[in-house]
KOLRO-510156 format. One record per atom (N, C-alpha, C): residue in one letter; atom name; x, y, z; residue number from 1. Coordinates in steps of 0.2 Angstrom, whole numbers, m for minus. Layout:
% KOLRO-510156
+------+------+-------+-------+-------+------+
! resn ! name !     x !     y !     z ! resi !
+------+------+-------+-------+-------+------+
!    A !   CA !     X !     Y !     Z !  NUM !
...
+------+------+-------+-------+-------+------+
END
This chain:
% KOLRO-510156
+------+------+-------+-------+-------+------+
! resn ! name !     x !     y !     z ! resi !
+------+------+-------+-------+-------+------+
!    X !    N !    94 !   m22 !   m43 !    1 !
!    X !   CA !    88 !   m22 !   m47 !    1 !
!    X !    C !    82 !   m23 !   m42 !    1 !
!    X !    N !    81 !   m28 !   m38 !    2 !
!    X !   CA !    78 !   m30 !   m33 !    2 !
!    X !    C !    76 !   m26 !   m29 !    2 !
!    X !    N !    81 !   m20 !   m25 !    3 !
!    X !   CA !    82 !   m13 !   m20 !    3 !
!    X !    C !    77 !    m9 !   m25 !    3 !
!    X !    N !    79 !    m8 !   m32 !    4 !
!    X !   CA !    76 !    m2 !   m36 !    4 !
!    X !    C !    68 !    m6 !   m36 !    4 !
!    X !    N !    69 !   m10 !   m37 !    5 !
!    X !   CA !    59 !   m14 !   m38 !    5 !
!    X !    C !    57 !   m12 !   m31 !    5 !
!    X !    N !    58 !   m14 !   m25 !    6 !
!    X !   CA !    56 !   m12 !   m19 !    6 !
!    X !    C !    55 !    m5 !   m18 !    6 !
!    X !    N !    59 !    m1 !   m20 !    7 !
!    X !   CA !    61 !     6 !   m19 !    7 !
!    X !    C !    54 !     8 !   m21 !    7 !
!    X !    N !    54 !     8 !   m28 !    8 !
!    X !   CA !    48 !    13 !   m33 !    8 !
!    X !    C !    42 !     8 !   m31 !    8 !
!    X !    N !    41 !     0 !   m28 !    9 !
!    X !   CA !    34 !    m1 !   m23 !    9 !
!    X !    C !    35 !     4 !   m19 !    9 !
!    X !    N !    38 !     4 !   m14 !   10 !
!    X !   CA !    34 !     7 !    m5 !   10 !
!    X !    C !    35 !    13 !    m8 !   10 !
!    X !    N !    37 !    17 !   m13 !   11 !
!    X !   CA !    32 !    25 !   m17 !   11 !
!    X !    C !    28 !    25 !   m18 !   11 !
!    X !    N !    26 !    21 !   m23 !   12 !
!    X !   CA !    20 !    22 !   m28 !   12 !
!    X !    C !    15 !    20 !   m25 !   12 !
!    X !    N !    14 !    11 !   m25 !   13 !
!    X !   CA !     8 !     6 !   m20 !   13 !
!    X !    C !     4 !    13 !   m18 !   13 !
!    X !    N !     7 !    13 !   m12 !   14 !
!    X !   CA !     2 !    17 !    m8 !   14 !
!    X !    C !    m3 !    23 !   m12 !   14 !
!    X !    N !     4 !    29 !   m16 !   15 !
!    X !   CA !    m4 !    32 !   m19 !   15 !
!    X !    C !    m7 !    28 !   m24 !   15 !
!    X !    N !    m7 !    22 !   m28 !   16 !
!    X !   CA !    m9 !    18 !   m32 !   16 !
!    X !    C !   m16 !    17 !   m28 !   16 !
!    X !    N !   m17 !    17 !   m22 !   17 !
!    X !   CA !   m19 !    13 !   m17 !   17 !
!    X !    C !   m24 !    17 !   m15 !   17 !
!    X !    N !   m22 !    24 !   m15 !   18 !
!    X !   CA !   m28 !    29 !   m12 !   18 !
!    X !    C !   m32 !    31 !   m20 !   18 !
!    X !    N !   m29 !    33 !   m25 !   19 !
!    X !   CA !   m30 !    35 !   m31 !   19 !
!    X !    C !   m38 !    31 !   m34 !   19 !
!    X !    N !   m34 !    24 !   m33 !   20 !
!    X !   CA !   m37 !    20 !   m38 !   20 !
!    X !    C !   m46 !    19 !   m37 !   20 !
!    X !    N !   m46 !    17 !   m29 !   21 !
!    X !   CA !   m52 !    18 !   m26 !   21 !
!    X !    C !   m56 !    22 !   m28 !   21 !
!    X !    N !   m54 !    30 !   m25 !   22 !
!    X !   CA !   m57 !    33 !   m27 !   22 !
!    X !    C !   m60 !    37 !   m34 !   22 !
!    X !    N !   m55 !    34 !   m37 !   23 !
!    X !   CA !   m57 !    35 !   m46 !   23 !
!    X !    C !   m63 !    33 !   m48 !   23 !
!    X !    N !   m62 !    25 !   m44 !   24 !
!    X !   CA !   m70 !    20 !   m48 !   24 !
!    X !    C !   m74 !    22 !   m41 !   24 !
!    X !    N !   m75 !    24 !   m37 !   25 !
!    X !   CA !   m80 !    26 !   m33 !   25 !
!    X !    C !   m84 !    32 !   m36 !   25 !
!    X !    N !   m80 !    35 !   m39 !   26 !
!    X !   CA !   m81 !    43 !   m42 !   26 !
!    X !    C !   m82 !    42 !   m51 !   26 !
!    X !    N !   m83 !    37 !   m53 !   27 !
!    X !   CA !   m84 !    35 !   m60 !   27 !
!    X !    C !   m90 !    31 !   m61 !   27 !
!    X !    N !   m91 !    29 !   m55 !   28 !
!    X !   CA !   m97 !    25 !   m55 !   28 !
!    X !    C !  m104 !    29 !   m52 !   28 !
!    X !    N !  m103 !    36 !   m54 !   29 !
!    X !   CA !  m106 !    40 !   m54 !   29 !
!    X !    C !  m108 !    40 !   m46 !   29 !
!    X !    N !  m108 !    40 !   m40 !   30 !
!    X !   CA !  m106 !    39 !   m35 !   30 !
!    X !    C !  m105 !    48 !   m32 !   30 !
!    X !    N !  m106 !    50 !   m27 !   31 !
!    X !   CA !  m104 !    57 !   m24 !   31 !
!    X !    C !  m101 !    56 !   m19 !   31 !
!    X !    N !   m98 !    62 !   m16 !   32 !
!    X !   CA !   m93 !    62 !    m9 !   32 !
!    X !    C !   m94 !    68 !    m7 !   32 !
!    X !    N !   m96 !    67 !    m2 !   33 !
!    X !   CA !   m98 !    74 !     1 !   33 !
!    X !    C !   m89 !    76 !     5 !   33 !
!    X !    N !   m91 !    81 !    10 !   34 !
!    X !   CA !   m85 !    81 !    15 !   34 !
!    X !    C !   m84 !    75 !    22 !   34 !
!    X !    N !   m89 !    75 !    23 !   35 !
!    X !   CA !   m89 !    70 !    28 !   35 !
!    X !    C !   m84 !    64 !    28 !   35 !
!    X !    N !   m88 !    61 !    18 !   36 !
!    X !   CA !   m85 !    55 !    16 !   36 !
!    X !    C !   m80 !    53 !    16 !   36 !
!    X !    N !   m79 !    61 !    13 !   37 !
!    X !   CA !   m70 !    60 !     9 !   37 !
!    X !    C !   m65 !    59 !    15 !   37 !
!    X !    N !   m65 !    64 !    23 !   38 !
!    X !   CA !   m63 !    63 !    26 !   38 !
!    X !    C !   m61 !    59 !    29 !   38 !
!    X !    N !   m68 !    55 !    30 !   39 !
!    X !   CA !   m67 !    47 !    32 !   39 !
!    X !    C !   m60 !    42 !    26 !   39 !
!    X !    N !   m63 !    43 !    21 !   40 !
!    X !   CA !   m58 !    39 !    17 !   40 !
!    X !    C !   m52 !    42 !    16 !   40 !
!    X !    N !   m51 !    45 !    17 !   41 !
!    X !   CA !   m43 !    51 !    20 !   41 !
!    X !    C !   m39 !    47 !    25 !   41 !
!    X !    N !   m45 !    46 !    30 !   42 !
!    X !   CA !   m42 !    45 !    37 !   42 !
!    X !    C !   m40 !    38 !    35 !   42 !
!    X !    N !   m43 !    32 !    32 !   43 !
!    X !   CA !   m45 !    25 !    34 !   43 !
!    X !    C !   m38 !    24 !    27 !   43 !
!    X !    N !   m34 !    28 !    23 !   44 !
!    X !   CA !   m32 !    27 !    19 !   44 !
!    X !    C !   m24 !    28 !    22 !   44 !
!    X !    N !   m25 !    36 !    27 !   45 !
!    X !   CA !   m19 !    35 !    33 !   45 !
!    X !    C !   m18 !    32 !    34 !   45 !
!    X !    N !   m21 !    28 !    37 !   46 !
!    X !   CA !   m22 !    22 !    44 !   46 !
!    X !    C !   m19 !    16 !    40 !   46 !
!    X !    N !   m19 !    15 !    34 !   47 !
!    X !   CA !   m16 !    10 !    32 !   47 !
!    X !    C !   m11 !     9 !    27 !   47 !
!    X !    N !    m9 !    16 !    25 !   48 !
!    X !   CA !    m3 !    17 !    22 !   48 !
!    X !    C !     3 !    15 !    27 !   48 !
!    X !    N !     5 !    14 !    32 !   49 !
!    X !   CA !    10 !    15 !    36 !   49 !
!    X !    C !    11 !     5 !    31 !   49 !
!    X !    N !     7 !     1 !    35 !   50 !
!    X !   CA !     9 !    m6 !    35 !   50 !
!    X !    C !     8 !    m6 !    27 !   50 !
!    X !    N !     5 !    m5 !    21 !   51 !
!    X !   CA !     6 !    m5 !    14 !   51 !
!    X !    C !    14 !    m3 !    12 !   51 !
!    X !    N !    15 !     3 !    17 !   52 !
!    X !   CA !    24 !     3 !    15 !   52 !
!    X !    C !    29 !    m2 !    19 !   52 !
!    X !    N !    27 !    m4 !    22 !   53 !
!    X !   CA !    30 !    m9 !    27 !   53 !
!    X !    C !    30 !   m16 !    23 !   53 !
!    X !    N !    25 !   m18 !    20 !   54 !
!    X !   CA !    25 !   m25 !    16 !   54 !
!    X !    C !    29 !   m27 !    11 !   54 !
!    X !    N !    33 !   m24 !     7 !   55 !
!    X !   CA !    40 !   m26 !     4 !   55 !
!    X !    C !    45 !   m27 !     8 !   55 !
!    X !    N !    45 !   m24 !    14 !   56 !
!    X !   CA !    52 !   m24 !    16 !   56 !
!    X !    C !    49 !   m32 !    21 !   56 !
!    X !    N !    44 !   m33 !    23 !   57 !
!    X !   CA !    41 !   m38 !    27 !   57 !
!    X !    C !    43 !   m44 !    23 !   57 !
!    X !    N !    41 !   m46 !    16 !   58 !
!    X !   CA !    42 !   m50 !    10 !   58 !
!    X !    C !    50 !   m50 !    12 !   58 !
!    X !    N !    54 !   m47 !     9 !   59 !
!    X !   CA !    61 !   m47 !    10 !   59 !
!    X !    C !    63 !   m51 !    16 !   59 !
!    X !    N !    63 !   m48 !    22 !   60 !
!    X !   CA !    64 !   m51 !    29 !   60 !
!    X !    C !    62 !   m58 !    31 !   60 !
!    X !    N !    56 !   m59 !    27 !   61 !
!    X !   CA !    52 !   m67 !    26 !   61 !
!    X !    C !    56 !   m71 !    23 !   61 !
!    X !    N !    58 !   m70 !    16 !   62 !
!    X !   CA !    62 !   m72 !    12 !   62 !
!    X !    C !    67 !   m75 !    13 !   62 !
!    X !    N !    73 !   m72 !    18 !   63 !
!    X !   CA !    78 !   m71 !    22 !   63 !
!    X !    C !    78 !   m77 !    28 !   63 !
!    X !    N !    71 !   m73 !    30 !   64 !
!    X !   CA !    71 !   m78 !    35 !   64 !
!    X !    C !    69 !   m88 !    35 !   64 !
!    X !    N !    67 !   m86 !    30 !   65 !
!    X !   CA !    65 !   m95 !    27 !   65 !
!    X !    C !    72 !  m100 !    25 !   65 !
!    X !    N !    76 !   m94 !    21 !   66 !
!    X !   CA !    82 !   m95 !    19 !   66 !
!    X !    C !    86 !   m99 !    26 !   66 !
!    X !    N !    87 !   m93 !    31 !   67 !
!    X !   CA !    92 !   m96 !    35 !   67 !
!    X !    C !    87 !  m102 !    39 !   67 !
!    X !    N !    81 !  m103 !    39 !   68 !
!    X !   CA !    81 !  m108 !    44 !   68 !
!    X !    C !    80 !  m115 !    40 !   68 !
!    X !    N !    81 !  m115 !    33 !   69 !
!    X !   CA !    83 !  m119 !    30 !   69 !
!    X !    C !    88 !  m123 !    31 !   69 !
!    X !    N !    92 !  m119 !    31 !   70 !
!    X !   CA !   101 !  m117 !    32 !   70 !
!    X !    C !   102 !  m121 !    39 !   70 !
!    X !    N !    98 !  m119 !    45 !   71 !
!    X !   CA !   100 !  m122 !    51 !   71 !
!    X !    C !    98 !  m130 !    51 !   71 !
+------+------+-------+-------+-------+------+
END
């Protein structure tokens, strides 16, 4: 249950994560030209990598508190 929860995170999060911004940047009646857009393109690349990395980091943290407990 745990794997499937982490799973559908490191999917989803991310477009959650570029969607969302620009929804209320674009509602709050706001423009984006091309220049904008491709800056936030880029800056939303740029941080996707470690967004899908941060479940599995929590997991490994988790693990690792366990065993130095243990020692």
């Amino acid at each position: 249950m745990v794997t499937n929860l982490m799973t559908s995170t490191v999917s989803f999060f991310p477009l959650i994560l570029k969607a969302i911004p620009l929804a209320v940047f674009i509602g709050t009646k706001n423009h984006i030209d091309l220049p904008m857009a491709f800056t936030i393109v880029t800056i939303f690349g740029i941080i996707d990598g470690p967004v899908r990395a941060l479940p599995s980091f929590i997991g490994s943290f988790l693990e690792f508190t366990v065993s130095m407990t243990r020692i």
